[in-house]
N, C-alpha and C positions, 0 to 999 in steps of 0.2 A: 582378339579377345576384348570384350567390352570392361570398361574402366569402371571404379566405383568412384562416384562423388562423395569429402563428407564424410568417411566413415569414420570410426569411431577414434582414432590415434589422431584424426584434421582434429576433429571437434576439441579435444581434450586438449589438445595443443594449442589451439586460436584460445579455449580457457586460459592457460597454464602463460601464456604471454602476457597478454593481459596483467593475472596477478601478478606474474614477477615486476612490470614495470608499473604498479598500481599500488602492490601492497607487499614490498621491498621485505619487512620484516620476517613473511614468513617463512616456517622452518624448509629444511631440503624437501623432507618429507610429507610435510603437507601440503607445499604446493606439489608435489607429484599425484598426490592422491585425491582433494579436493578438485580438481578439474574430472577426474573418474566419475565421483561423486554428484556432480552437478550433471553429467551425463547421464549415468543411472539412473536418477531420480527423475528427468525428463524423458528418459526415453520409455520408460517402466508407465510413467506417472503418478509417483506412488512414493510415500516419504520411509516404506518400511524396508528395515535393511531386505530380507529377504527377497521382495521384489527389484530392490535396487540389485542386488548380486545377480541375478536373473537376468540382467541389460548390461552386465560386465563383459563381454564377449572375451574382450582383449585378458580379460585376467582369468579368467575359467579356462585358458587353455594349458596357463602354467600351474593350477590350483584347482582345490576340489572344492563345490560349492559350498559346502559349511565352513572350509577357510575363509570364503573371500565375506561369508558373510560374521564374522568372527570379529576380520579385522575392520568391515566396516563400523560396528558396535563398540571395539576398543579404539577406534577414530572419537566416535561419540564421546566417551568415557574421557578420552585423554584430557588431562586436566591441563597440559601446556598448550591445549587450542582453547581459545575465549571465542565464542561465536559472535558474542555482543560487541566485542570490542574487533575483530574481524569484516561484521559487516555495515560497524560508521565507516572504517578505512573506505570500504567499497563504494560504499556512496556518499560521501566524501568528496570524492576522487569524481563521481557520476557528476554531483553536484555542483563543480568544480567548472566544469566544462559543460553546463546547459546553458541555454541561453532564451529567453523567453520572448516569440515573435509578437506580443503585445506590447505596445509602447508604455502602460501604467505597471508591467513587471509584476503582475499580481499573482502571488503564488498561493492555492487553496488547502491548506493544512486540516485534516481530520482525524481527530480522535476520540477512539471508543475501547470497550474492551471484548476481547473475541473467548469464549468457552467451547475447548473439546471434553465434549460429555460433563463425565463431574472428575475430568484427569488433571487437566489443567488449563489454567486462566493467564491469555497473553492481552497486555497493555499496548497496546498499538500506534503509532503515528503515519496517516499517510500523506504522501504528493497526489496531488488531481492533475493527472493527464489526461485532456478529453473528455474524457463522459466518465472514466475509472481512476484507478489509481493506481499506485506503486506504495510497496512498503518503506519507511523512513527510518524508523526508530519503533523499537521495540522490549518489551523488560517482560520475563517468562515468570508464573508463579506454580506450584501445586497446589493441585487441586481449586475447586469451583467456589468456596465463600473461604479464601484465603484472604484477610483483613487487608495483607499490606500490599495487593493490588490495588487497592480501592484508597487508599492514605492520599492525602493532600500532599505531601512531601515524594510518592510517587508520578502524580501528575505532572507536580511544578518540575521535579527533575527531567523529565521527557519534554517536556515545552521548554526551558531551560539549553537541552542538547538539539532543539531542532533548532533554535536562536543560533548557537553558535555555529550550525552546521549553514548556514544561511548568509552568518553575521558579516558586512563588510565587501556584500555581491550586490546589495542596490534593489533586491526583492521586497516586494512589500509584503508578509505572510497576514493572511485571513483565515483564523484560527476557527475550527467550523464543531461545535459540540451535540449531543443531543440532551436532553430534561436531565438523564443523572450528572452534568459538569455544570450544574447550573451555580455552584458558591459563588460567592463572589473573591474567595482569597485568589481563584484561580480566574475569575476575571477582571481583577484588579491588577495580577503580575502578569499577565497577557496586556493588559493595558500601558504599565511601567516598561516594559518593552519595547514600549513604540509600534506594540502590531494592533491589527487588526482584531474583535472576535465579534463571531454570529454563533449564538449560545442559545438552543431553545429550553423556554422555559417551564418549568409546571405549572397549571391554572391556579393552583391553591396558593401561591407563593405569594408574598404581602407584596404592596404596592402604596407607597407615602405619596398622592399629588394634592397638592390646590391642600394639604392639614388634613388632610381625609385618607384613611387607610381601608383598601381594601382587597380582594383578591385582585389577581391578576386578569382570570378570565371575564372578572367584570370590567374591565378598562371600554370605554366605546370602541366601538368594531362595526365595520361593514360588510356585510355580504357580498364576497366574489371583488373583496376590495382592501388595500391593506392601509393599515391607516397608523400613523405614526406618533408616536407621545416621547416628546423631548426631555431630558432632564429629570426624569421621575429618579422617586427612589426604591430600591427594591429592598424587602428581607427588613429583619429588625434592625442589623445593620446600621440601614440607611446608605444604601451602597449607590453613587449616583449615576443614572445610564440612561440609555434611550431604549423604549420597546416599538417593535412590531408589531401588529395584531393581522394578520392575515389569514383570509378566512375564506379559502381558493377551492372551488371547483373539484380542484384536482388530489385533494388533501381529505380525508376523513374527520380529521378532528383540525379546529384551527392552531395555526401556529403563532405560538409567541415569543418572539425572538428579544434579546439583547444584545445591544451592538453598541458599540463606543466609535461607530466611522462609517461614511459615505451608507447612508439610511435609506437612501434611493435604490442602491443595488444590495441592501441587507436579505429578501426575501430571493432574490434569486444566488446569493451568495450562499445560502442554507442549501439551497435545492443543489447543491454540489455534492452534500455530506453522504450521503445513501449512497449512489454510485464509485464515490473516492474510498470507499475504505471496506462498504460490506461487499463489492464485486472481490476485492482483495480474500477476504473472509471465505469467500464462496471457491473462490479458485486455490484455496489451499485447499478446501475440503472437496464436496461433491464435485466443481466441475474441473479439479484439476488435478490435487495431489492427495487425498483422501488422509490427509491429516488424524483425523479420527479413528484408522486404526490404532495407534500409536495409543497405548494406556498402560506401561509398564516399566519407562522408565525414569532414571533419576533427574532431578529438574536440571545439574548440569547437563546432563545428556542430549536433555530434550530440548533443551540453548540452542545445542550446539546444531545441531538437527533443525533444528528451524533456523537458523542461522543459513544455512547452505538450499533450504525453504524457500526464504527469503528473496536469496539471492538467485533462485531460479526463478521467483514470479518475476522480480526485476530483469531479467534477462528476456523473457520471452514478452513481455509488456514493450521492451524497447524494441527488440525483433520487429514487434506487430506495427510499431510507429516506423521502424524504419520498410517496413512495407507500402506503408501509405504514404510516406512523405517521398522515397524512391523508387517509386513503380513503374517507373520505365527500366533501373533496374532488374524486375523481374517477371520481365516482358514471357517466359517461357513459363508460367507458372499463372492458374487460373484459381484464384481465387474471391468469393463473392465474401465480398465485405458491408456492400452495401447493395441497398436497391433503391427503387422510385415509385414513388407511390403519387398517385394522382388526388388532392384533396381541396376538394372547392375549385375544381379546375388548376390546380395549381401542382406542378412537378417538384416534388419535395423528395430530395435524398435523404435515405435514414439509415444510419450504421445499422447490419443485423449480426454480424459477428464482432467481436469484444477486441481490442489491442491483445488481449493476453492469449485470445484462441486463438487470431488472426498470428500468432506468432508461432504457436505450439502447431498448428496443422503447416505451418511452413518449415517447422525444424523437421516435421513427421515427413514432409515429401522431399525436404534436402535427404535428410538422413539415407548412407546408402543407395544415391540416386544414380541412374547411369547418364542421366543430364547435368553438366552442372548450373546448380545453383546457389545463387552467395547467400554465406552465412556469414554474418558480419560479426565479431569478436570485439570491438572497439568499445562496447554500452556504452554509445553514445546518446543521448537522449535529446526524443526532439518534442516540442511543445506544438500539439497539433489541437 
């Protein structure tokens, strides 16, 4: 009789360890269930309870599918689980135990904010791994022109908890914005922090040099050339920072950056922000968890659910690194991550699948496999 690899009680279990030695607090019952959960949702790919019930195998046989999907809805609901406060523990604990193979310890922080439909409006902070990112810190709102996403005392609090979640590791954080986090109250307290920011800015925004005030996009600029102005002041203000002006090839419209540190790697410390935070964005929706069915429930609910969201893109983002950093581990398992492309005579490897697919098409060929192959439960995270 051939054995299965992996199935569905290994997986739940390698979860279910994990949180017990990770995140001590929670109840009996939700660590029993929550490891289900993260299952479901990955196996399904899909954040809706219905599909998740659908990937229960182990529970569908003691239960009829409208129960199991019942209780995963009064999971949501339940007001003695905090999703937000559930998953800093998690990564926490991840962040705890990384260690970054660059000697200057530079960690690239981005944030924006992501809209499903016009349901609701999530406040986001990510880590850049590689070319993408991982979710960090996150605060849920309803609905789409909800005020108090967009407050200054929303921001500062998320920049705030990524500080503490950081604070006293020896990381240098480079805070990476786009045109709407251009104030300056929030790159003033990104500054009193001691970190880093590369903030792009709007062309129209005022600019104090040399007694002479004018737009931003008229600052001198070169063509395919980025060119640096020290000490300016920005906004009425008179807020004091260094701009960018780079006006790249590869850019549609030019970028105007503010930065308060190391001016030399400002333009390619921006070109971080796209790939850290919107692949995040895209792999909760279209190409991962289809986020965007979800338009019906209560904003705790929907926490709490993107909460265990969350904690699947972080799982299968580290999956995907520990793929590439241990691949002689998974000497039995073919996967093209990359290829080589010949340009100018020259052999250039280029990633074509992403840390978070490269991890999800390896949970898909462990899953039930009659080979085995490691599934690693540890989130441990490596800096690739």
């Amino acid at each position: 009789m051939n054995k299965l690899y992996n199935i569905q009680s290994d997986i739940t279990s390698g979860f279910s360890n994990f949180l017990s030695l990770n995140i001590p607090y929670l109840r009996k019952t939700q660590l029993n269930f929550i490891p289900s959960l993260m299952f479901g949702m990955i196996n399904s790919e899909s954040c809706a309870s219905s599909d998740i019930a659908k990937s229960l195998k182990d529970e569908l046989i003691w239960a009829q599918f409208d129960s199991v999907v019942k209780r995963i809805n009064r999971f949501w609901n339940n007001n003695l689980f905090q999703g937000k406060v559930f998953f800093s523990s998690l990564i926490s604990s991840i962040i705890h135990n990384y260690k970054s193979k660059h000697s200057n310890n530079k960690v690239h922080i981005t944030f924006d904010h992501m809209f499903s439909h016009d349901n609701y409006t999530v406040f986001m902070f990510s880590m850049r791994i590689g070319t993408q990112g991982i979710p960090i810190y996150f605060d849920c709102f309803k609905g789409s022109n909800n005020s108090d996403a967009f407050k200054i005392d929303t921001i500062i609090n998320g920049i705030n908890a990524v500080h503490n979640l950081f604070n006293g590791k020896g990381f240098e954080l480079i805070f990476l914005a786009d045109r709407w986090f251009s104030s300056t109250l929030i790159l003033d307290h990104i500054d009193s922090l001691g970190h880093t920011y590369c903030v792009r800015l709007k062309g129209n925004i005022h600019v104090f040099k040399d007694n002479k005030k004018f737009l931003a996009k008229k600052l001198k600029h070169q063509k395919y050339h980025a060119v640096v102005h020290k000490d300016v002041l920005i906004t009425d203000n008179r807020f004091k920072s260094n701009i960018i002006y780079s006006n790249s090839l590869n850019t549609s419209t030019p970028w105007i950056i503010a930065s308060n540190n190391d001016l030399d790697h400002a333009v390619l410390n921006y070109s971080y922000r796209f790939g850290s935070i919107e692949c995040v964005f895209k792999n909760q929706k279209s190409n991962g968890f289809n986020l965007n069915k979800i338009s019906n429930m209560s904003i705790h609910s929907f926490t709490n659910m993107y909460s265990i969201l969350c904690t699947c893109i972080v799982y299968l983002t580290i999956l995907g690194t520990d793929f590439s950093k241990n691949s002689k581990c998974y000497h039995n398992v073919n996967i093209t991550t990359h290829k080589v492309y010949i340009i100018n005579d020259k052999r250039i490897k280029k990633r074509v699948m992403s840390l978070f697919n490269t991890g999800l098409t390896l949970f898909n060929i462990a899953f039930n496999s009659f080979h085995y192959i490691r599934l690693p439960f540890t989130f441990k995270l490596y800096d690739i």
